[in-house]
TITOR-12228 format. One line per 4 residues: number of its first residue (from 1); their letters; for each residue x, y, z of C-alpha. Coordinates in steps of 0.25 Angstrom, whole numbers. Layout:
// TITOR-12228
NUM = a = X/Y/Z ~ ...
END
This chain:
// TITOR-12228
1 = xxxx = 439/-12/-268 ~ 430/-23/-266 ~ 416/-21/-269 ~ 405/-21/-258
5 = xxxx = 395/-33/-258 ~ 391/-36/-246 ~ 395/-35/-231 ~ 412/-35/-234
9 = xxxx = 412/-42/-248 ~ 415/-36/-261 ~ 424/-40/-273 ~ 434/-34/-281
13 = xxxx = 439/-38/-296 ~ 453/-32/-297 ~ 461/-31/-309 ~ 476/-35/-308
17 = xxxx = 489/-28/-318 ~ 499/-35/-321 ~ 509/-22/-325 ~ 524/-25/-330
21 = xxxx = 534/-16/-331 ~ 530/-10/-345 ~ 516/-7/-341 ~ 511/-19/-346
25 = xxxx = 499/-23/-339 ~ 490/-36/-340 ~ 477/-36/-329 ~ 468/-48/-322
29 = xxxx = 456/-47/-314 ~ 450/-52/-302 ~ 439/-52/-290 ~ 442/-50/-276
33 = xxxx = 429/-54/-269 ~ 424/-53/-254 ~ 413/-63/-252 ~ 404/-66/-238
37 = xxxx = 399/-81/-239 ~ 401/-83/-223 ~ 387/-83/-216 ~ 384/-73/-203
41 = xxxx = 390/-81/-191 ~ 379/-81/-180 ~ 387/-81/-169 ~ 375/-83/-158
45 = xxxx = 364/-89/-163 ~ 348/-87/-161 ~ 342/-92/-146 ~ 330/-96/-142
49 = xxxx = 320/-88/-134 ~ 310/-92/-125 ~ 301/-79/-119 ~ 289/-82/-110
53 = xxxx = 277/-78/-116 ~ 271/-64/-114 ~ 257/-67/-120 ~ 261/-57/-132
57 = xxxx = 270/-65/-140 ~ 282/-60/-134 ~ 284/-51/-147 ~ 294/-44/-139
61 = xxxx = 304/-55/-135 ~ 303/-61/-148 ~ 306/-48/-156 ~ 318/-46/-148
65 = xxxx = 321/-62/-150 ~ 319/-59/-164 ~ 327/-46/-165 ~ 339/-50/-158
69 = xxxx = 339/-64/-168 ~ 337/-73/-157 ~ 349/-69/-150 ~ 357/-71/-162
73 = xxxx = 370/-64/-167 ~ 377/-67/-181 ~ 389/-59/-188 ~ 397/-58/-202
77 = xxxx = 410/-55/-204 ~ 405/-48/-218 ~ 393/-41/-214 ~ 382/-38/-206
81 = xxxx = 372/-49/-202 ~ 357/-47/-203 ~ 347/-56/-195 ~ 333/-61/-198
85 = xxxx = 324/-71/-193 ~ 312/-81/-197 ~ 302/-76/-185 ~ 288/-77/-190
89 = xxxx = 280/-80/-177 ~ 279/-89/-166 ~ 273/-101/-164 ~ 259/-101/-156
93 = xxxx = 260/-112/-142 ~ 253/-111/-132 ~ 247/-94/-129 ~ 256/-85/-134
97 = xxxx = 268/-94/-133 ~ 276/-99/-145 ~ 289/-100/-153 ~ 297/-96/-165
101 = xxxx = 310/-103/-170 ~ 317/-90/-177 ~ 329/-91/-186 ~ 337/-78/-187
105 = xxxx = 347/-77/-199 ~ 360/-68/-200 ~ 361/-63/-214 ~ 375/-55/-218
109 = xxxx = 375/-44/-229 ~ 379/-55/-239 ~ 366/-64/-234 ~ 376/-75/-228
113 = xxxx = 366/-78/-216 ~ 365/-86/-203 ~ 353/-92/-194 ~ 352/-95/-180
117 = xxxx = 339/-101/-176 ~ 331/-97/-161 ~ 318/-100/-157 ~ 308/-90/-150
121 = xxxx = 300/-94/-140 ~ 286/-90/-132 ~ 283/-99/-118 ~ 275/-97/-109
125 = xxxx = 278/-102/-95 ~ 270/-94/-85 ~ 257/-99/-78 ~ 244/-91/-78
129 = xxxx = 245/-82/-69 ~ 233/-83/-58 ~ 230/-67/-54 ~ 218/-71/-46
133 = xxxx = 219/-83/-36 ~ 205/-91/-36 ~ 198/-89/-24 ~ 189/-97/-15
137 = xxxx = 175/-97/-14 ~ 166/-100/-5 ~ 151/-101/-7 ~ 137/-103/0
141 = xxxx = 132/-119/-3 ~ 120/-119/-12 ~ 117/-133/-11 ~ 120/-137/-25
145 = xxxx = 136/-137/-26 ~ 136/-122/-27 ~ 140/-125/-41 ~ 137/-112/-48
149 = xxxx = 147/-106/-38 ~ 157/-116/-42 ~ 158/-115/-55 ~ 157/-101/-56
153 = xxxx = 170/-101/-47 ~ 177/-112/-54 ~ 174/-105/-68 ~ 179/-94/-61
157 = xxxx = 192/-100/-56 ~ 190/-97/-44 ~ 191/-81/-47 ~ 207/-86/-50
161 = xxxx = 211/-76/-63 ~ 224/-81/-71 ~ 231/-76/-82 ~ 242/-78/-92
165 = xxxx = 251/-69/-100 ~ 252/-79/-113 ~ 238/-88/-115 ~ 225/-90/-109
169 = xxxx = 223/-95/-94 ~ 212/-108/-94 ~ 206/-111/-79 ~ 205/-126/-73
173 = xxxx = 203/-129/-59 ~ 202/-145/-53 ~ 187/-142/-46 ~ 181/-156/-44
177 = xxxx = 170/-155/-33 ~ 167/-148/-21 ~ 171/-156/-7 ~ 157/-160/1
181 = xxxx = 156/-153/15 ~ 143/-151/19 ~ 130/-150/13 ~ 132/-145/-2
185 = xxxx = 146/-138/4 ~ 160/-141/1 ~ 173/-134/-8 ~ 184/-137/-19
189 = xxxx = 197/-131/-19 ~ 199/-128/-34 ~ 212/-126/-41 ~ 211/-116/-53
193 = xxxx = 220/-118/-63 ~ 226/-108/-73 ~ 231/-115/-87 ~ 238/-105/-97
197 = xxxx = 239/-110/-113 ~ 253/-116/-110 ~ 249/-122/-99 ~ 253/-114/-87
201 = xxxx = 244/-114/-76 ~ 242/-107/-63 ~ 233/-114/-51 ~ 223/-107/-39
205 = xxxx = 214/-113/-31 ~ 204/-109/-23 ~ 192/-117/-15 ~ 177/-116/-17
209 = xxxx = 168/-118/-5 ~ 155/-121/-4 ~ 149/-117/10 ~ 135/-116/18
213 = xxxx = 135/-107/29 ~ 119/-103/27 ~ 112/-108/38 ~ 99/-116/32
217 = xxxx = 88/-109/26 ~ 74/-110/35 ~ 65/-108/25 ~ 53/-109/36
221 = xxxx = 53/-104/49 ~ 49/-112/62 ~ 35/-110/64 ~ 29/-109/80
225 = xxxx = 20/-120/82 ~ 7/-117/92 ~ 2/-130/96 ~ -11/-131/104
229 = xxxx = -8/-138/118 ~ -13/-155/117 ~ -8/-156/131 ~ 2/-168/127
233 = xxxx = 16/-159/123 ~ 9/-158/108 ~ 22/-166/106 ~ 18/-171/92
237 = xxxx = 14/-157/87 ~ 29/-153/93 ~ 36/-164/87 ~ 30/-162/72
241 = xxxx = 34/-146/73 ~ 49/-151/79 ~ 51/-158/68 ~ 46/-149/57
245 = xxxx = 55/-141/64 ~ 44/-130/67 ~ 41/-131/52 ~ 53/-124/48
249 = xxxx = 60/-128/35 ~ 75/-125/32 ~ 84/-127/20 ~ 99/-126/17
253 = xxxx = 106/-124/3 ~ 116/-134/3 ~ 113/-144/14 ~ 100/-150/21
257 = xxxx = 95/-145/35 ~ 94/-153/48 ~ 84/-148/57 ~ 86/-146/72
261 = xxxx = 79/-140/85 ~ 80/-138/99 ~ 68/-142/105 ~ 67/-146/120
265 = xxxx = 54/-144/126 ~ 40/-136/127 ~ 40/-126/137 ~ 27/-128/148
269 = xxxx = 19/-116/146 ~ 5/-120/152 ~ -1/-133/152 ~ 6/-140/140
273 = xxxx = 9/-128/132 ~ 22/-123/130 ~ 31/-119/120 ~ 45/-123/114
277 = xxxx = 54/-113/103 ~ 61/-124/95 ~ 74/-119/88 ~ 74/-127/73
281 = xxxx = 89/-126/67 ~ 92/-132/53 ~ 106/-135/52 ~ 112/-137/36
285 = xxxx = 123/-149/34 ~ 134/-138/35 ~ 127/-132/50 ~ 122/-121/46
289 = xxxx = 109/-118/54 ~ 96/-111/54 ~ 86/-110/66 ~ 71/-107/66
293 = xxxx = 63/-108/79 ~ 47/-109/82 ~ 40/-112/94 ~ 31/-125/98
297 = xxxx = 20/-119/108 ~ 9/-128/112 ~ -2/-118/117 ~ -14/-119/123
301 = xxxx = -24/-107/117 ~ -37/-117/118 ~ -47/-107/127 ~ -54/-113/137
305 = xxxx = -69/-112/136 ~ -84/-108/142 ~ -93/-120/143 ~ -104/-112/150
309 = xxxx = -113/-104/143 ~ -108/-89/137 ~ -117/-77/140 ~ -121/-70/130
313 = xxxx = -119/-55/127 ~ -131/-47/133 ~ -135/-32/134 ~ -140/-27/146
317 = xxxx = -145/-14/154 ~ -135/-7/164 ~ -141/-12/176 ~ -144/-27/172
321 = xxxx = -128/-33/169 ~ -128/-48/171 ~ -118/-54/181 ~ -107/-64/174
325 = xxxx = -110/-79/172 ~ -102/-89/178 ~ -95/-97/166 ~ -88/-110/165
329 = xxxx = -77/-115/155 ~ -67/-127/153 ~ -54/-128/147 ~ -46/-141/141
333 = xxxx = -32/-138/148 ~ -36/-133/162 ~ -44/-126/171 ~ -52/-112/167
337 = xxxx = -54/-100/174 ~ -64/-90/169 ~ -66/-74/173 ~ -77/-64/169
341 = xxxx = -74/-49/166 ~ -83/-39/165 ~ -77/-29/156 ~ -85/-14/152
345 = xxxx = -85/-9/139 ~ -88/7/138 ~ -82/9/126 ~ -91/12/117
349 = xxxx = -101/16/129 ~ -109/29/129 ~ -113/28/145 ~ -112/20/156
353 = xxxx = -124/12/154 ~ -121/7/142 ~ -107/-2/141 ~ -103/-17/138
357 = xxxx = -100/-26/146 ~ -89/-36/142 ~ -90/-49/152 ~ -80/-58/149
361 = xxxx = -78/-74/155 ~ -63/-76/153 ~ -58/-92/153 ~ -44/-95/156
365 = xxxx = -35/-108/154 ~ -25/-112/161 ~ -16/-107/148 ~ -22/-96/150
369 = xxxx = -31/-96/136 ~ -45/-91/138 ~ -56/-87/132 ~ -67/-77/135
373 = xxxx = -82/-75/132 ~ -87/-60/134 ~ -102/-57/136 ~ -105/-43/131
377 = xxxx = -115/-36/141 ~ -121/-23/134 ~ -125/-14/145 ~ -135/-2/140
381 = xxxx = -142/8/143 ~ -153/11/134 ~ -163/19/144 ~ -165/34/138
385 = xxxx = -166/45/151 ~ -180/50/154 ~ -187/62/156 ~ -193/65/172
389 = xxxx = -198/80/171 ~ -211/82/163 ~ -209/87/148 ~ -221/93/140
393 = xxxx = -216/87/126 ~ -229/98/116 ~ -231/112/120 ~ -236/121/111
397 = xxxx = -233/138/115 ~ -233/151/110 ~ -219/154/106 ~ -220/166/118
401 = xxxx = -221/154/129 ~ -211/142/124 ~ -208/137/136 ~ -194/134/143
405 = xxxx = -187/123/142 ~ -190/112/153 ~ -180/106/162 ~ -181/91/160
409 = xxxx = -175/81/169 ~ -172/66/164 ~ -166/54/169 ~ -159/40/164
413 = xxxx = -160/29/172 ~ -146/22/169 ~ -135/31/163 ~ -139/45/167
417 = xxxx = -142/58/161 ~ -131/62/149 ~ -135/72/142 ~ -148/83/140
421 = xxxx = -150/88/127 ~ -160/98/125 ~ -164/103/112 ~ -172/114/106
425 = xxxx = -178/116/94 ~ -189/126/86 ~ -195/123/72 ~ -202/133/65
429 = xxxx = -216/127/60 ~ -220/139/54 ~ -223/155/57 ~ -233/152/68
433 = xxxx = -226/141/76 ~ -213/134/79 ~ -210/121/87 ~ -198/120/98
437 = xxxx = -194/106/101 ~ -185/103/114 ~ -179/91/116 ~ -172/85/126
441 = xxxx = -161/74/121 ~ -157/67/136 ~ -148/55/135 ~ -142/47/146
445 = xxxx = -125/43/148 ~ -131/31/138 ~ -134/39/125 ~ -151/37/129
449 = xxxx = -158/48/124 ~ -171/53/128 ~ -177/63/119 ~ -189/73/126
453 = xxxx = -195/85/119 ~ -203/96/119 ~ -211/103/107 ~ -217/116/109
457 = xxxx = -224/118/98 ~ -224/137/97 ~ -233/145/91 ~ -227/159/87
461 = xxxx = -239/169/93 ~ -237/180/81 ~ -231/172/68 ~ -230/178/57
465 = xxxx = -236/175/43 ~ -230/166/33 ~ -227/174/21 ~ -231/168/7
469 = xxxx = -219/172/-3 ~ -219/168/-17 ~ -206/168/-27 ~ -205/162/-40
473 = xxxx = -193/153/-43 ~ -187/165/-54 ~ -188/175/-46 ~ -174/181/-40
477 = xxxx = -171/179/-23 ~ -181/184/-14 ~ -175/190/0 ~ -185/183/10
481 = xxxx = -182/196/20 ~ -192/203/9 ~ -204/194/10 ~ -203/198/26
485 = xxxx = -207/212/31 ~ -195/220/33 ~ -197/221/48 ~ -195/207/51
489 = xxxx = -181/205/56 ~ -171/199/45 ~ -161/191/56 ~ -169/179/55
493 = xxxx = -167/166/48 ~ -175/163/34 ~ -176/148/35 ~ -181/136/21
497 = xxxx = -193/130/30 ~ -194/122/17 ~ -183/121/9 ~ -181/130/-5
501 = xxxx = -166/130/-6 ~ -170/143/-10 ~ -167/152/3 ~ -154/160/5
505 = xxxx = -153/167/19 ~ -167/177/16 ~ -164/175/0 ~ -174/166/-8
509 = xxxx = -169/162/-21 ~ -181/153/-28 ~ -172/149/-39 ~ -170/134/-40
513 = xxxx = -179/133/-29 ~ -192/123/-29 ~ -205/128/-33 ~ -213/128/-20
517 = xxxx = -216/133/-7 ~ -205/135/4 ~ -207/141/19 ~ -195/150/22
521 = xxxx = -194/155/37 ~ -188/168/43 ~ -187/166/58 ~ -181/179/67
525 = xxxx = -178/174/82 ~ -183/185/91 ~ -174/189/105 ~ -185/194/112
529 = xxxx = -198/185/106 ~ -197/170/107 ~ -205/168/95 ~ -197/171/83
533 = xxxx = -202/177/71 ~ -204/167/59 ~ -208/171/45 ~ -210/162/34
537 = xxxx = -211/165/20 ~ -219/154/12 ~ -211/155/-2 ~ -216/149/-15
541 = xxxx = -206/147/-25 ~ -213/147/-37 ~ -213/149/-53 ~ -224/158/-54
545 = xxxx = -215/167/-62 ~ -211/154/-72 ~ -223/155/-84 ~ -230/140/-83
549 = xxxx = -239/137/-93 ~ -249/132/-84 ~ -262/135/-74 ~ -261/148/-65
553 = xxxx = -262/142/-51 ~ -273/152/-41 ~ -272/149/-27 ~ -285/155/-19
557 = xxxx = -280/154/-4 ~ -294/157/3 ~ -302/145/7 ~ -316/147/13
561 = xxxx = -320/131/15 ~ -335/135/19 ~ -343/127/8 ~ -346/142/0
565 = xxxx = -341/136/-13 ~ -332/148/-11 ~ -317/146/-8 ~ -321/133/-1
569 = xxxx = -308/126/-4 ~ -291/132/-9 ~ -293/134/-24 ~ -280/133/-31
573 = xxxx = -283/139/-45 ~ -277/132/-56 ~ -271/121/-49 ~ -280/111/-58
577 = xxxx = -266/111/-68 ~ -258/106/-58 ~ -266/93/-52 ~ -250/88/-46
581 = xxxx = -252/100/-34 ~ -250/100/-19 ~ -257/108/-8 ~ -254/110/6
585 = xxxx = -260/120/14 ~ -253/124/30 ~ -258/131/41 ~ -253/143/45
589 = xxxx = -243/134/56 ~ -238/127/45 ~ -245/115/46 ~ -251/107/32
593 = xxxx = -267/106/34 ~ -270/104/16 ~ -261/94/9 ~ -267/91/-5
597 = xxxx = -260/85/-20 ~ -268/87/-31 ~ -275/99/-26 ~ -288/101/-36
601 = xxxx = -297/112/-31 ~ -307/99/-29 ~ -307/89/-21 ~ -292/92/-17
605 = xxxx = -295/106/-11 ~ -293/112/2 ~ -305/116/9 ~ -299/120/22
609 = xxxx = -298/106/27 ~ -284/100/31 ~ -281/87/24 ~ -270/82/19
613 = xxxx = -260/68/21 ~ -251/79/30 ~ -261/87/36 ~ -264/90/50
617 = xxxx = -279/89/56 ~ -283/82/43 ~ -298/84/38 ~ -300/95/47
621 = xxxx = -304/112/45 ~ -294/121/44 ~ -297/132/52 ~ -296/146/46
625 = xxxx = -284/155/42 ~ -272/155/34 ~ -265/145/27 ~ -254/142/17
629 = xxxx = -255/134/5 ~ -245/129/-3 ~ -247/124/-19 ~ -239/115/-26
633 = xxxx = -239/110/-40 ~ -233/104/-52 ~ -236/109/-67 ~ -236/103/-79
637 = xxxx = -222/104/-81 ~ -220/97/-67 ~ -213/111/-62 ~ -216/112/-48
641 = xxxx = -226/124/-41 ~ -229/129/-29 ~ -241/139/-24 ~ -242/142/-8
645 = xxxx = -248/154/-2 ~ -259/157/10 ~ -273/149/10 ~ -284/157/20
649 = xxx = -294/147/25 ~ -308/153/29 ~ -320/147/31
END
C-alpha cells in the first residue's frame, strides 16, 4: 500500500521478480510516490466591508467579517483547507471610525497555501441627532442688552440637546447682534449647529427677544400743591408745578421717559380760587405708560381781621353781666360780616349763680374763612347765706337743763338755700364737766358755707371722783373694772384720755408702756338720767418696783400758804437729785393753774398761787379744796419717772 503523508499522498518502494521457468529469480526496486505541490484554489476571494459605525467598535460585524474570512472560500483537490488572517486592530479616524486591510490564507494539510486580501471598514455617515429642538425666548429689557440672558441661552444652545452614537457633538450658532427696535429692545433669530467628529452636523434655530412691556417706574408721586390765592391766576406758581410735573419723578429700564399731562383749566370756586386735578402720564420709547395725578388748589385761608379794640376776659357778679360791644374788622379779598354768640358753660358748674360765659365775635369772608375772639365772662357767686332768727352762741347749764335744740332760719341772697347741716357734739373735759357743741353747716346752690355754733359749756351736778391708780411697768395686767366699786355698771366704754398704748378693752397692760401719768375714762350713758356717769382713773405707770440707785422721792400733798412756816408751800422730798423735773398742778375740772421746770422747794415752789406760761388767771389765789398734781423726772441714767397724786389746798 502506499503510505499516508499528508491529505491523499504517500509512497511506496515495491520490489519487482523476474522468475524464469526454473525458479530463477533476479529483483529490482522502486518508489511509487504521491506528492501534493498544487496551492488551495480560492475560488471566491475576500470582499470588502463597509459597516456604519455603532460607537462600540462594531466588534460584532467585524468578528463575523473576520470569521467568515471575508466572504472568502478556497478548496483542495488533496486535503482540507484551513484559514487564517493578519487582523491586528483597526485604524483610529475620526470617533470610533476606522479600518483594517486583512489578508486571509488557505493553507492545506501539506501547507500549500493561498491569500485573498479584503479590507474592513468603520464609517460613519449619520448626523448628530438633535433630541431637543432650541427654543425661543423672550425676556423683559434691562437696559443694557440683556446680555447675561443672552449668553447664558447661547452657551445653552438655545435648550437644543444633540447626540451621537460614534463621537462627541460640539455647538456653533451664527449669532451676530441683536436688531434695534426700540429703546434697548430688539431679537436675533439664531441657528444652532450640531457638528459630530466626522463632521456630521444637524441645525435648529430659535429666536431671542428682547421686549419691555413695564410700564415706567414713578419713583415719586405727584404731590398736591396748595397755593395761597395772589388774585392774578398765580399762573407762574401753575406753570413751574406743570412742568415739574407736580414733582413727580419716573424711570424706565430700558428707554427714556416723556412726560405728558392734561391740563385745561382751574375751576372757579370763590373769588379766584379753584382747583384743577392734573393727570401726569410718562410714556417709555416702546409706549408703555404710567400716570400719577396731584391737584393745583389756589385757596384763600387768610382770615379776616378786628381792627377795633378786644375786650378782655372779666369776672363778674350774677347780676352785673356786661352788654356785648360793637366790633369792627376788615378783610383783603371782600367785604366782612361779623356776629356775637353768647354761649353758657355749666359744666363744671356747682349752681346756677356760678357759670362762664363764653361770648364770641365771629368774622367771616367772603370764602367763608373767619376768625373769632372769645371773651370769657366768669359769673360767681361768692356770698355765704345768712343767719335771721337770734342765736345765743355761750351757755353754760347743768347737765339736768340742756336746752333744746333751736330752730334757726337763714337766708342767701342769690342762689338759695341748698342744704342745712346740723351737727352735734359732747367732749368730756373731765368728771365734773362736759362741753356740747352744735353747729350748723348752711350752704347755698353755690357751695357758700356759713358756719353758726353753739357751746354749752355742762356742769355734771353730782360727778364723781377721780380715782388716783398706780401700776408699776413690771407688774402683770390690771382689769380696770377692779379699781371701780362693783356696783358701778360694766356696759360702759373705758376710753385713753391721753394715750398709753397700753388699754385693751377694761385690760391695762403697763408693759412697753411710758413712764408717766395717763387719764383713762369710763363713761355709762343713762336711759333715764341725762347726765351720764363719768369715772376717771388717773393712772401712774411707773417703776417703783425697778431698784434705782438713787434719792427716795416724798410727795407731802397738803399745803397751808398762811405765812406759819408750816406747810406754806408743796414740798417734794428728795427731788433736790433730780433738778431736770416738771410740775403741773389741775383743778379739780381739769384745768392747769401751776406749771413749773426745775421745781426746787425754793424759789420754784407752789404756794397756792396759779402761775405758769399755760395757766389760767395767772398770779392769782387759788381757792381752797382738792387738786391733782403730777411729777415728772429724769434720773441719772436719763430713765424717765413719773409721781401724780392728790394735792389739798387750805389756808
Amino acid at each position: 500500500s502506499v503510505s499516508d503523508t499528508c491529505g491523499a499522498t504517500g509512497s511506496a518502494t515495491v520490489t519487482f521478480t523476474a522468475t524464469d521457468a526454473c525458479g530463477n529469480a533476479s529483483t529490482t526496486s522502486a518508489t511509487f510516490t504521491i506528492i501534493d505541490d498544487t496551492d488551495p484554489v480560492i475560488s471566491i476571494q475576500a470582499n470588502d466591508l463597509t459597516v456604519e459605525c455603532d460607537g462600540s467598535g462594531n466588534a460584532r460585524e467585524l468578528s463575523i467579517w473576520l470569521s467568515s474570512n471575508g466572504g472568502a472560500s478556497a478548496s483542495d483537490t488533496c486535503s482540507n483547507v484551513t484559514w487564517t488572517n493578519n487582523f491586528e486592530s483597526l485604524s483610529d479616524t475620526c470617533g470610533f471610525t476606522g479600518s483594517a486591510s486583512v489578508i486571509f490564507t488557505a493553507t492545506d494539510d501539506c501547507g500549500n497555501s493561498s491569500s485573498s486580501t479584503a479590507t474592513f471598514t468603520i464609517i460613519d455617515s449619520t448626523n448628530p441627532l438633535i433630541s431637543i429642538q432650541a427654543t425661543d425666548l423672550i425676556v423683559e429689557c434691562d437696559g443694557n442688552g440683556n446680555t447675561r440672558q443672552l449668553e447664558n441661552w447661547l452657551t445653552s444652545n438655545g435648550g437644543a440637546v444633540a447626540s451621537d452614537v460614534c463621537s462627541n457633538v460640539t455647538w456653533t450658532n451664527n449669532f451676530a447682534s441683536v436688531s434695534d427696535t426700540c429703546g434697548a429692545t430688539g431679537s436675533a433669530t439664531v441657528t444652532f449647529t450640531a457638528t459630530d467628529n466626522c463632521g456630521n452636523s444637524s441645525t435648529t434655530s430659535a429666536t431671542f427677544t428682547i421686549i419691555d412691556d413695564s410700564d415706567p417706574t414713578i419713583t415719586t408721586q405727584a404731590a398736591n400743591l396748595e397755593v395761597q390765592c395772589d388774585g392774578s391766576g398765580n399762573t407762574a406758581q401753575l406753570n413751574a408745578w406743570l412742568a415739574s410735573n407736580g414733582g413727580a419723578v419716573a424711570s424706565d429700564v430700558c428707554s427714556n421717559v416723556t412726560w405728558t399731562n392734561n391740563f385745561a383749566s382751574v375751576s372757579d370756586t370763590c373769588g379766584a380760587t379753584g382747583s384743577a386735578t392734573v393727570t401726569f402720564t410718562a410714556t417709555d420709547d416702546c409706549g408703555n405708560a404710567s400716570t400719577t395725578s396731584a391737584t393745583f388748589t389756589i385757596i384763600d385761608d387768610t382770615d379776616p381781621i378786628f381792627t377795633s379794640e378786644l375786650p378782655q376776659d372779666i369776672s363778674v357778679s350774677c347780676d352785673a353781666i356786661p352788654n356785648p360791644v360793637n366790633m369792627l374788622g376788615s378783610d383783603n379779598c371782600g367785604e366782612v360780616t361779623i356776629t356775637v354768640l353768647d354761649t353758657i358753660d355749666r359744666e363744671e358748674s356747682q349752681c346756677e349763680g356760678e357759670y362762664i360765659i363764653n361770648r364770641t365775635w365771629t368774622i367771616t369772608d367772603s370764602c367763608n374763612n373767619s376768625s373769632s375772639y372769645t371773651q370769657t365772662i366768669t359769673v360767681f357767686d361768692n356770698t355765704p347765706p345768712i343767719l335771721t332768727t337770734p342765736l345765743n352762741s355761750q351757755i353754760s347749764a347743768l347737765c339736768s337743763e340742756i336746752p333744746e335744740v333751736p330752730q334757726l332760719v337763714f337766708t342767701d341772697n342769690c342762689s338759695g338755700i341748698q342744704d342745712v347741716v346740723f351737727n352735734e357734739t359732747s367732749t368730756i373735759i373731765s368728771i365734773y364737766s362736759y362741753v356740747i357743741v352744735r353747729e350748723w353747716v348752711v350752704s347755698d346752690n353755690c357751695g357758700n358755707e356759713a358756719n353758726f355754733t353753739q357751746t354749752i359749756n355742762v356742769s355734771v351736778e353730782e360727778p364723781f371722783d377721780a380715782i388716783p391708780f398706780a401700776i408699776c411697768i413690771e407688774e402683770n395686767p390690771i382689769d380696770l373694772f377692779t379699781i371701780l366699786d362693783d356696783s358701778i355698771p360694766t356696759t360702759g366704754t373705758w376710753i385713753e384720755v391721753t394715750s398709753s398704748g397700753g388699754l385693751t378693752g377694761s385690760i391695762f397692760n403697763p408693759s412697753n408702756v411710758t413712764l408717766g401719768y395717763y387719764t383713762l375714762r369710763y363713761i355709762v350713758e343713762l336711759e333715764d338720767n341725762a347726765c351720764p356717769m363719768i369715772y376717771e382713773i388717773y393712772l401712774n405707770v411707773n417703776d417703783d418696783c425697778v431698784v434705782l440707785p438713787a434719792c427716795d422721792i416724798t410727795v407731802y400733798n397738803a399745803v397751808s400758804p398762811n405765812d406759819d412756816s408750816s406747810n406754806d408751800f408743796f414740798f417734794i422730798d428728795g427731788l433736790e437729785c433730780y433738778p431736770n423735773n416738771t410740775v403741773e398742778i389741775y383743778n379739780r375740772w381739769g384745768i392747769l393753774v401751776y406749771d413749773e421746770t426745775g421745781y426746787d422747794n425754793n424759789l420754784k415752789s407752789f404756794k397756792g398761787i396759779s402761775e405758769g406760761k399755760n395757766t389760767i388767771n395767772k398770779s392769782e389765789l387759788l381757792p381752797d379744796g382738792t387738786y391733782f398734781y403730777i411729777l415728772k423726772y429724769t434720773d441719772e441714767e436719763n430713765k424717765n419717772h413719773d409721781r401724780s397724786g392728790y394735792l389739798y389746798l387750805n389756808r
